[in-house]
C-alpha positions as CSV (number, residue, x, y, z in Angstrom):
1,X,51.4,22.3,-14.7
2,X,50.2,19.3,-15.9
3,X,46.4,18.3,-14.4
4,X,46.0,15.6,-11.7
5,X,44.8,12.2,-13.8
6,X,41.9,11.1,-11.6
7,X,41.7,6.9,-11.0
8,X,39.7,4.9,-13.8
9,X,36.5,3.2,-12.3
10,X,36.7,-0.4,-12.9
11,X,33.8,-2.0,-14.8
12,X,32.4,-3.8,-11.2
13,X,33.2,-1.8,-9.1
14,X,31.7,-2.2,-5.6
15,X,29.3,1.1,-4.1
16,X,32.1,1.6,-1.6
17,X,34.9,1.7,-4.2
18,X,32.8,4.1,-6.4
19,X,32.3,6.3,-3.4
20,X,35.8,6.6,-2.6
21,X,36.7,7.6,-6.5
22,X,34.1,9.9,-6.2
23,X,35.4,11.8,-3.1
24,X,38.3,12.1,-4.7
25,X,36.7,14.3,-7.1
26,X,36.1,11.2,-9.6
27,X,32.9,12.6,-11.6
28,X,32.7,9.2,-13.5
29,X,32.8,7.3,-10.6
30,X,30.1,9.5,-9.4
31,X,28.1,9.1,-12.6
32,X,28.0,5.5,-12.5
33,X,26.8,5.4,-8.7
34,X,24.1,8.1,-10.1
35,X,22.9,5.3,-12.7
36,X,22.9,2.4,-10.2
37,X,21.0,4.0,-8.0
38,X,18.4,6.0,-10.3
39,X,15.4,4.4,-9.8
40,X,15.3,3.3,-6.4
41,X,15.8,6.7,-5.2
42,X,13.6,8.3,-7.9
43,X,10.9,6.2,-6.6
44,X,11.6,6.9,-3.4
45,X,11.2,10.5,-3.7
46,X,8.0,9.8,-5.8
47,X,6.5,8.3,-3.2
48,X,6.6,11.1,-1.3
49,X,6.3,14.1,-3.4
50,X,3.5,12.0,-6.3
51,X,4.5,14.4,-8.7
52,X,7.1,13.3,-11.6
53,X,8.6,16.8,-12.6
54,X,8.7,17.5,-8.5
55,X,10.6,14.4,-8.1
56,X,13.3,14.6,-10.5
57,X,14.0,18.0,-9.5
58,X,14.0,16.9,-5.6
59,X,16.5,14.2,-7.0
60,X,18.6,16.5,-8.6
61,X,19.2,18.5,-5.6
62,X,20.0,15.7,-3.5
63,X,22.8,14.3,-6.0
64,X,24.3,17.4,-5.5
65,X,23.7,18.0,-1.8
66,X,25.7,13.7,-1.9
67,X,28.0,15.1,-4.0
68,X,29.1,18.0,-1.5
69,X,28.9,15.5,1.5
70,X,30.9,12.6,-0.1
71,X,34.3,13.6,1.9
72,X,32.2,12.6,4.9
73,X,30.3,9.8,3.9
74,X,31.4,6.7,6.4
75,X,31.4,3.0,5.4
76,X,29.1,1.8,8.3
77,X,25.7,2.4,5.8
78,X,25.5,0.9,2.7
79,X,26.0,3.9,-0.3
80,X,22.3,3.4,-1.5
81,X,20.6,3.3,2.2
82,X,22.7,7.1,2.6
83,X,21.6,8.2,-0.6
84,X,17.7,7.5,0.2
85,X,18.6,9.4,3.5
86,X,19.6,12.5,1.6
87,X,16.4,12.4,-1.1
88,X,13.9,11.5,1.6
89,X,15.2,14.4,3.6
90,X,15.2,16.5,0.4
91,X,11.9,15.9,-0.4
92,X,10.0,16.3,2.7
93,X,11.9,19.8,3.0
94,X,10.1,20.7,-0.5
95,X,6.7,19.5,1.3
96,X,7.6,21.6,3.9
97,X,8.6,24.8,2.2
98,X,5.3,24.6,0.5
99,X,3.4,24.5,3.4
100,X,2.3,21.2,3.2
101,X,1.6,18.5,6.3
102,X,4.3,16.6,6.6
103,X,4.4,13.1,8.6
104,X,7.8,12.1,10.0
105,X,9.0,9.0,8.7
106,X,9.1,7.8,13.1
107,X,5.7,9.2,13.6
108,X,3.0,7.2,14.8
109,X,0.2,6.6,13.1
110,X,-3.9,5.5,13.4
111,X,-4.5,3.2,10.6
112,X,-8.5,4.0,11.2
113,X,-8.2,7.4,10.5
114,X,-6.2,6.5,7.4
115,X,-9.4,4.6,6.1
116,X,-11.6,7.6,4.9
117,X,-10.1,7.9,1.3
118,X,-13.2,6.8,-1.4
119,X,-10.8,5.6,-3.8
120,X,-9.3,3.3,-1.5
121,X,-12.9,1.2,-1.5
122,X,-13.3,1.1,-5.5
123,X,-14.2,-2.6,-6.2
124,X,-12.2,-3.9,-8.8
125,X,-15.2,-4.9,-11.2
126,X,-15.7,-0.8,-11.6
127,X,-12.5,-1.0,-13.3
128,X,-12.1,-1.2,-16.7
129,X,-13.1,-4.2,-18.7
130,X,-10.1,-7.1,-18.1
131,X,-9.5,-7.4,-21.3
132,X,-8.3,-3.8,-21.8
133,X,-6.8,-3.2,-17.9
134,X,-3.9,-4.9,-18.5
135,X,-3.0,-2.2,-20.8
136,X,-4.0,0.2,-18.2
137,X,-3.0,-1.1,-15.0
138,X,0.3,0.3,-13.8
139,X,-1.4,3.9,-14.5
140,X,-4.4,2.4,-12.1
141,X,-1.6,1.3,-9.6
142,X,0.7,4.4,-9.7
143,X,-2.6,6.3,-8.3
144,X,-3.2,3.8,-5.8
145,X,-0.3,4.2,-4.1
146,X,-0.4,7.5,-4.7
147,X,-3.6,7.0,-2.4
148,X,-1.9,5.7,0.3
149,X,-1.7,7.2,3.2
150,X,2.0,9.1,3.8
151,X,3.4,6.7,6.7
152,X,2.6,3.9,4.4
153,X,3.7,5.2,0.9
154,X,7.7,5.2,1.0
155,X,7.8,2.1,2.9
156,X,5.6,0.1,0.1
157,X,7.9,1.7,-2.7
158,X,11.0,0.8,-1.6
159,X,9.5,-2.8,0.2
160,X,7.5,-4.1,-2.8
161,X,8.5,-2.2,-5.7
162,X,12.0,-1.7,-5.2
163,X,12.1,-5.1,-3.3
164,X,14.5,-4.3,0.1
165,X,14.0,-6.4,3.0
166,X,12.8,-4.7,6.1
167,X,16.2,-4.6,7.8
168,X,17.1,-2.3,4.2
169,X,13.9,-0.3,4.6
170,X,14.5,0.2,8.2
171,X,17.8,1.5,7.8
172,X,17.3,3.8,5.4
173,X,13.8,5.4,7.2
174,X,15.7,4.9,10.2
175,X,12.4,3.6,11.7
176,X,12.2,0.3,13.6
177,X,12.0,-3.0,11.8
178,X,8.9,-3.6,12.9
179,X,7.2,-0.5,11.8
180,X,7.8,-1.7,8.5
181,X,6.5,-4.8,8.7
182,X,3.6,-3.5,10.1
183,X,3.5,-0.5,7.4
184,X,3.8,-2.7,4.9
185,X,1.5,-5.2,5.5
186,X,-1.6,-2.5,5.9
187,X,-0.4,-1.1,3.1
188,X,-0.6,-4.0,1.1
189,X,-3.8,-4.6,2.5
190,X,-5.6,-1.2,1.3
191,X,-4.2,-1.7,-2.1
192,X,-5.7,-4.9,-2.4
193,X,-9.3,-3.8,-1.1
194,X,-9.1,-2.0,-4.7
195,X,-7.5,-3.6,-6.8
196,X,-8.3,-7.4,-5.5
197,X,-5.7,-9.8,-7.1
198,X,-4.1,-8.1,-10.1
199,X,-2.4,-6.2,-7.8
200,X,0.5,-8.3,-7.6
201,X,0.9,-8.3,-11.4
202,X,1.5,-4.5,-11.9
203,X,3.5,-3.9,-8.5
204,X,6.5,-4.5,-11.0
205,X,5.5,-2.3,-13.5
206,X,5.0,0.7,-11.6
207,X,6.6,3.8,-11.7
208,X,8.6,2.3,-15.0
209,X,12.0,4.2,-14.6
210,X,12.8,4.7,-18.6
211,X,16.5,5.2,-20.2
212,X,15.2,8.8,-21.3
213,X,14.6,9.6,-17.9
214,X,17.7,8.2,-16.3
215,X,20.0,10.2,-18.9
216,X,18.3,12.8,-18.3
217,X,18.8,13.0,-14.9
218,X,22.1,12.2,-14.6
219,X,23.4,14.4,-17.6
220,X,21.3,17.8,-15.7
221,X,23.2,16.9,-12.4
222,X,26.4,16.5,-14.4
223,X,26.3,19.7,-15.7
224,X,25.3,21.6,-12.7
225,X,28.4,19.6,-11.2
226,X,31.0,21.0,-14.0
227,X,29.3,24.6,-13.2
228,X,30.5,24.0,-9.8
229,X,33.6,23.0,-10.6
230,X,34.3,25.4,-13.1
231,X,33.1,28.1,-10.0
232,X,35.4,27.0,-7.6
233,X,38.6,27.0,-9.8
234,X,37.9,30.8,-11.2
């Protein structure tokens, strides 16, 4: 019996069209939506777990938990909004396992009681001489968010780092429009208690998503994919 030839993924593909390849069992099709969407939804898991070995494994798992669910994905979210779904859940439920507090992403929060972190209130002439921070900055930045409170974390990375608008943001936190807005803006404000002005010239920078990383990534999940496969069929 001859094997089933699986449809070739044209070159621009939309998300939509790439999702429907790859629940048909298209693994390249699957691969490519993997490499579009690697670093906003590495960085959105960072935000929450602040640990980079944590956070590819977390986005590991949840590749695989979108590959399983593909049959039922449903054209009324956009392919990356779903996919920030599955690795937000994914990495709160590591938080959780480990016994850690974990904020919901619709909780409410006191911004007062938010305040009491030290490193929040560094001055920015206690940073390094200006002449060398530049070479040292997005490791300065990447712990200040770090620093920022929970409620407050993921909605910065994906606002200002990975640039969506609110109505993005909102969709994929499923959290009102105004919450972040108003998340955002405080963040935004505590970072630049520290770090003064040259925060906006290292919000680019941080959390640099490198090709090493990215292969890697995608080439672990597509092995633990052909192990599945393989599984099934014997």
């Amino acid at each position: 019996m001859q094997p089933v030839a699986l449809p070739s993924v044209p070159p621009h593909a939309t998300d939509a069209e790439l999702a429907v390849l790859a629940a048909q069992g298209n693994v390249a099709a699957f691969e490519s939506i993997m490499r579009r969407h690697n670093r906003l939804l590495f960085r959105t898991a960072r935000s929450i777990l602040k640990n980079d070995a944590d956070t590819e494994d977390a986005l590991q798992e949840a590749y695989l938990r979108a590959w399983r669910s593909l049959a039922g994905f449903r054209a009324e979210a956009k392919v990356s909004t779903w996919l920030v779904r599955i690795v937000v859940n994914e990495a709160l439920g590591r938080l959780r396992r480990r016994g850690a507090q974990v904020i919901p992403m619709d909780a409410g929060i006191d911004v007062d009681e938010q305040q009491d972190d030290p490193g929040m209130e560094d001055d920015a002439d206690h940073e390094p001489d200006r002449v060398a921070m530049r070479g040292e900055l997005r490791a300065i930045m990447e712990k200040r968010i770090d620093s920022l409170p929970d409620a407050f974390r993921t909605v910065f990375m994906l606002r200002a780092v990975e640039e969506l608008s609110v109505e993005e943001t909102a969709a994929a936190l499923e959290i009102p429009e105004a919450t972040v807005r108003t998340r955002f803006f405080r963040a935004r404000s505590l970072l630049r208690e520290g770090l003064s002005r040259d925060v906006d010239f290292a919000i680019g920078d941080a959390f640099s998503f490198a090709g090493e990383r990215c292969d890697r990534i995608v080439t672990t999940v597509l092995t633990k994919l052909s192990d599945e496969r393989e599984s099934s069929r014997s």
